[in-house]
C-alpha positions, 0 to 999 in steps of 0.5 A: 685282289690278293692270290689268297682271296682270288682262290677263295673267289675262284672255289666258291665260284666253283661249288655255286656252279656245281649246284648249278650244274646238279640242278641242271642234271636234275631238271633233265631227269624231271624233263624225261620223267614229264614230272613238271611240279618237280620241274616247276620246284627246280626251276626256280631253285636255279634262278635262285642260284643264279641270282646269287652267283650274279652278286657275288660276281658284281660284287667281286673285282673279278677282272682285277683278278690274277691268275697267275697262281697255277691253282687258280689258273686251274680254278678259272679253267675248271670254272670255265669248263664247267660253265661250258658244260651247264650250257649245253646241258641247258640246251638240250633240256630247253630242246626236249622241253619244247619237244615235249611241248609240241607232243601235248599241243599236238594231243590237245589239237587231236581232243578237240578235234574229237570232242567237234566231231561228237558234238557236231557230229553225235549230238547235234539234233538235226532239223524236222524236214517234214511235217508232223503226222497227227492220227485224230481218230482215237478208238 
């Protein structure tokens, strides 16, 4: 692969992993503000994403590529420190997702405990222990 074409490579790269890193960023908001059709909708924009980013790396010669260029050493390194930084980001939604998660099993846990105790509690018609008294004198 030519340096010119190996820098075209590297910047497209680049930008695909901004996005990738903006869609992160917004999922961590979506994730803090509980907003998951939001969530739900970037998602699945960043598969997207990653699907795309994955064919253009299959179909590049990326190990064949030269990096001896300082331009595109700094691509590779800004590419590098990028994909770092998505990473973690990822990892701290995933962590507060299952946070999240956890918080409204737990709430889930505590309706259900409530709606047994009213019914088994409120509602639930007790059986007759004694008989029943009949008054047979009418006037």
């Amino acid at each position: 692969m030519d340096p010119l074409q190996n820098s075209e490579f590297l910047k497209n790269k680049y930008q695909m992993l901004q996005d990738i890193y903006k869609n992160t960023l917004e999922q961590s908001d979506a994730i803090d503000k509980k907003d998951y059709s939001s969530l739900e909708r970037l998602l699945n924009e960043r598969e997207a994403m990653i699907n795309s980013l994955r064919l253009m790396l299959e179909h590049s010669d990326e190990e064949k590529c030269n990096y001896t260029n300082e331009e595109n050493t700094k691509f590779q390194q800004q590419n590098d420190t990028l994909y770092k930084e998505i990473s973690g980001l990822f990892k701290s939604n995933a962590e507060k997702a299952e946070s999240q998660k956890d918080e409204i099993a737990a709430e889930i846990r505590h309706l259900r405990l409530g709606k047994s105790a009213i019914v088994n509690g409120y509602f639930k018609k007790m059986p007759q222990r004694y008989g029943y008294f009949i008054d047979k004198k009418l006037g």
